[in-house]
C-alpha positions in Angstrom: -48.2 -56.5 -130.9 -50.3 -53.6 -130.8 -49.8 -51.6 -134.5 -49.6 -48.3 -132.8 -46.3 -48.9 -131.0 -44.1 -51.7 -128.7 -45.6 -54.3 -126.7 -45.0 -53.0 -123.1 -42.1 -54.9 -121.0 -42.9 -57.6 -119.7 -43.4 -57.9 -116.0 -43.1 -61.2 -114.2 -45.3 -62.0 -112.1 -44.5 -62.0 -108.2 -43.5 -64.8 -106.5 -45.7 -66.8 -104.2 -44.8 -65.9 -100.9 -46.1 -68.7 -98.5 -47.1 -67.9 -94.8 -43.5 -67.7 -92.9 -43.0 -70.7 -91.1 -43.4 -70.3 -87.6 -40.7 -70.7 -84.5 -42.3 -72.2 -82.0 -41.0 -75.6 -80.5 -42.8 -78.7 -79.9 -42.4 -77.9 -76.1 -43.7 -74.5 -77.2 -47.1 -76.1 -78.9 -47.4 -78.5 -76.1 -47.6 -76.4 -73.2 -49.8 -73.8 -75.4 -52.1 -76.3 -76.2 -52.3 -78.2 -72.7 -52.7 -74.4 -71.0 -56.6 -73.0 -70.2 -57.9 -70.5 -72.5 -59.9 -69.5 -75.4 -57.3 -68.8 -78.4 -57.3 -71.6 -81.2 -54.0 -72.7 -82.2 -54.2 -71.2 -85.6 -55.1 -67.8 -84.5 -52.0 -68.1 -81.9 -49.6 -69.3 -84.5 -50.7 -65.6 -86.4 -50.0 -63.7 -83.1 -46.4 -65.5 -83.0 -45.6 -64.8 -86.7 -47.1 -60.9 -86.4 -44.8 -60.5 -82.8 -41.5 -62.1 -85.3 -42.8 -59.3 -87.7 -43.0 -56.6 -85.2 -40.1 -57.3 -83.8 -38.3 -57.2 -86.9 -39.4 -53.7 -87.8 -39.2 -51.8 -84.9 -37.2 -52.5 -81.7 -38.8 -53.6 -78.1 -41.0 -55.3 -75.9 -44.2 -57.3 -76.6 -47.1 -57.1 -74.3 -50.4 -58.3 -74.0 -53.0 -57.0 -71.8 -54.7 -60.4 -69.9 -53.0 -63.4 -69.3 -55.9 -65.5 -68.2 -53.6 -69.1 -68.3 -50.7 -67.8 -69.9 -52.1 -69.6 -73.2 -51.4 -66.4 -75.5 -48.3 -65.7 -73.6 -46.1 -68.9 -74.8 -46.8 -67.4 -78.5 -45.7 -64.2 -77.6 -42.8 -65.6 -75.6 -41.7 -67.8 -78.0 -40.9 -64.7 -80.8 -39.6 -62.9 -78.0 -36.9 -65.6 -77.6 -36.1 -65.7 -80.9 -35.8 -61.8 -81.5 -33.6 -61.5 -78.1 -36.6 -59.3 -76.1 -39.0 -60.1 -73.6 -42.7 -60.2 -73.5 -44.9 -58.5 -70.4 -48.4 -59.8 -69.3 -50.5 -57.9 -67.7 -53.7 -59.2 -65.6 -54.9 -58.7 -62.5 -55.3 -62.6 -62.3 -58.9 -62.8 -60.8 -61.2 -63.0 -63.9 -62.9 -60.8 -66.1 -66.9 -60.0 -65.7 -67.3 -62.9 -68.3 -65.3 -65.7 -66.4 -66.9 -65.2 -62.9 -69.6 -67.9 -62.0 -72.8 -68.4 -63.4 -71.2 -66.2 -66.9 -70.2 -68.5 -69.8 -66.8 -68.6 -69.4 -66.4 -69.6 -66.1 -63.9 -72.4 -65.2 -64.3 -73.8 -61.4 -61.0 -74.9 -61.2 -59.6 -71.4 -61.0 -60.9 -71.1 -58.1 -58.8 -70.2 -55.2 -60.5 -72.5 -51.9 -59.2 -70.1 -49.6 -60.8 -67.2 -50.6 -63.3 -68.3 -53.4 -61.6 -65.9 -55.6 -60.8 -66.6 -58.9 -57.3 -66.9 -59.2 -55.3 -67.8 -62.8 -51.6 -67.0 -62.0 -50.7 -70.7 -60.5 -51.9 -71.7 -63.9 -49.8 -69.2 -65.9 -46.9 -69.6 -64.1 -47.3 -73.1 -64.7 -47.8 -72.7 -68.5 -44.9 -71.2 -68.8 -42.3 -73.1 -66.4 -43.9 -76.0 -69.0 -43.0 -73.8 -71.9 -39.7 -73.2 -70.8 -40.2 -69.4 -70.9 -40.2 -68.3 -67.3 -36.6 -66.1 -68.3 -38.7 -64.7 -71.3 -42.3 -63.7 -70.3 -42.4 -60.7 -66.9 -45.5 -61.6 -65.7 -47.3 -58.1 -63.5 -49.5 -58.8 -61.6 -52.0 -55.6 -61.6 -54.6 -53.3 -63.2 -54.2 -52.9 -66.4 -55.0 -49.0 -66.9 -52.5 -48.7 -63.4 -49.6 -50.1 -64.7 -49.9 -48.2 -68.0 -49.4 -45.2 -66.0 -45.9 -46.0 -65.0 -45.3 -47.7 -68.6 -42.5 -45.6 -70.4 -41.0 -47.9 -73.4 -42.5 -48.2 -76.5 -43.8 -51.5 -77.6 -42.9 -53.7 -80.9 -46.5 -55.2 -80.5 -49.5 -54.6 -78.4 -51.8 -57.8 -77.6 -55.2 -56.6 -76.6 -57.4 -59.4 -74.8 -58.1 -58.6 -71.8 -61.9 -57.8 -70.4 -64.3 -58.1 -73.3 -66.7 -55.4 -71.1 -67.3 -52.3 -72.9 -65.5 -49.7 -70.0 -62.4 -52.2 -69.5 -61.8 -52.7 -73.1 -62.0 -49.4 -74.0 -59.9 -48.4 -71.2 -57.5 -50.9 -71.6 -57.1 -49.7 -75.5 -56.7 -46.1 -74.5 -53.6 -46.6 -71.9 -52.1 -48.6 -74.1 -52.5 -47.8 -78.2 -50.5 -45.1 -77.4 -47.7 -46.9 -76.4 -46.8 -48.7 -79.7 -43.9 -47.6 -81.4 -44.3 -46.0 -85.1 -44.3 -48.9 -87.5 -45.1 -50.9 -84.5 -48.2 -53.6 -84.2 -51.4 -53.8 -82.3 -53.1 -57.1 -81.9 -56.5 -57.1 -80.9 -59.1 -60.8 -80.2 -62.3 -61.4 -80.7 -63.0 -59.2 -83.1 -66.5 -60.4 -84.5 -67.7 -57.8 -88.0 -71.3 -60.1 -86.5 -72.4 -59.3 -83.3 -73.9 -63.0 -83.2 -70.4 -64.4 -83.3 -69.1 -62.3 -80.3 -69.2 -59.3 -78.3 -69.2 -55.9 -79.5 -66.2 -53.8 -77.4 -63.1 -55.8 -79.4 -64.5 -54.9 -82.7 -65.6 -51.3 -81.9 -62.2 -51.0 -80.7 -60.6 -52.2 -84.1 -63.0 -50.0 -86.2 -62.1 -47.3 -84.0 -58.3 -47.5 -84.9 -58.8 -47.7 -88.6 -61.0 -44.7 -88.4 -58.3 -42.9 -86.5 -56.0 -42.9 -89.1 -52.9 -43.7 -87.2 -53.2 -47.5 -87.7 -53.2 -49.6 -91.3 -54.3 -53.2 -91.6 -51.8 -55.5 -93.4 -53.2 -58.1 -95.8 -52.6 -61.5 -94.5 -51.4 -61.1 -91.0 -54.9 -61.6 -88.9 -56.5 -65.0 -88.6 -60.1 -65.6 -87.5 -61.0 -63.4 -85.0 -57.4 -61.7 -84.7 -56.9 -58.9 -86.6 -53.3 -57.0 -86.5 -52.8 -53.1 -87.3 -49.8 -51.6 -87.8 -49.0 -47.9 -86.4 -48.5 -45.4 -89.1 
């Protein structure tokens, strides 16, 4: 004990808080994990646990901007289930710049053979009639920045992924950061801090948010290249 006066009170350490345990089903895994697309499992599983978090804070929707394969969309539709809300997803369905031929994302078998269009929403639909979460997931078929127009209610979470192209992505981030609710959450993939790992436009458009002020980053929510912000 110091001479000069009493010890000061004790303080217990805090408890180890473990990553919440996730919601999602074994039908839920198995259709995410059979669907096309380009999220790992462990970086969905963050986007699940961040929409149960959202959801939990602030009421409404969740909604991602690019379906692709519905992949991300059984993750997001999964929390909706369990917090009693729905999730949108919003793509245009025939391919961003980097999934059309001879670009390295490119998948043949979306190809429609009437048109030779690339066309994804077969797949999604059947992603999530796998899932089980046809009831849970709206799927809108459209442009992005359009149906942001006409887009009213304020989100619970905001998944960003659609065109990695510096004009989509930035547009798609301007029609649609301001629709998050205060206290709300905006998701946003592929963000790469080295431009050897990945594209530029997803993590200019994370930078940008932080620098805005109106968005803080959580500890522990992100995984890999997801990171999660919430709205001040």
């Amino acid at each position: 004990m110091p001479a000069d006066g009493p010890s000061p009170p004790h303080r217990p350490s805090p408890p180890h808080r473990p990553s919440p345990p996730h919601r999602l089903s074994p039908r839920h895994l198995a259709a995410a994990r059979a669907a096309k697309g380009f999220m790992p499992e462990e970086e969905g599983i963050a986007l699940h646990r961040a929409a149960l978090q959202a959801c939990a804070s602030v009421p409404g929707p969740l909604l991602e901007v690019g379906t692709y394969c519905a992949k991300s969309a059984v993750y997001l539709g999964a929390a909706a289930e369990v917090a009693g809300t729905v999730a949108v997803s919003v793509d245009h369905h025939r391919g961003s710049e980097e999934n059309q031929a001879g670009w390295e994302h490119h998948d043949p078998d979306v190809l429609d053979p009437a048109t030779g269009r690339m066309d994804t929403l077969p797949f999604a639909r059947r992603t999530l009639e796998a899932a089980g979460l046809e009831g849970r997931v709206v799927l809108v078929v459209g442009d992005s920045v359009t149906v942001a127009s006409v887009w009213e209610r304020p989100l619970a979470l905001l998944f960003v992924d659609g065109g990695h192209g510096a004009d989509v992505a930035w547009a798609d981030f301007r029609a649609w950061s301001p629709k998050v609710a205060p206290g709300g959450s905006m998701a946003i993939h592929d963000v790469f801090p080295d431009p050897a790992d990945g594209g530029r436009p997803p993590y200019e458009l994370y930078r940008e948010a932080l620098a805005s002020g109106d968005w803080e980053e959580p500890p522990g929510v992100g995984c890999g290249s997801l990171r999660v912000l919430r709205r001040r």
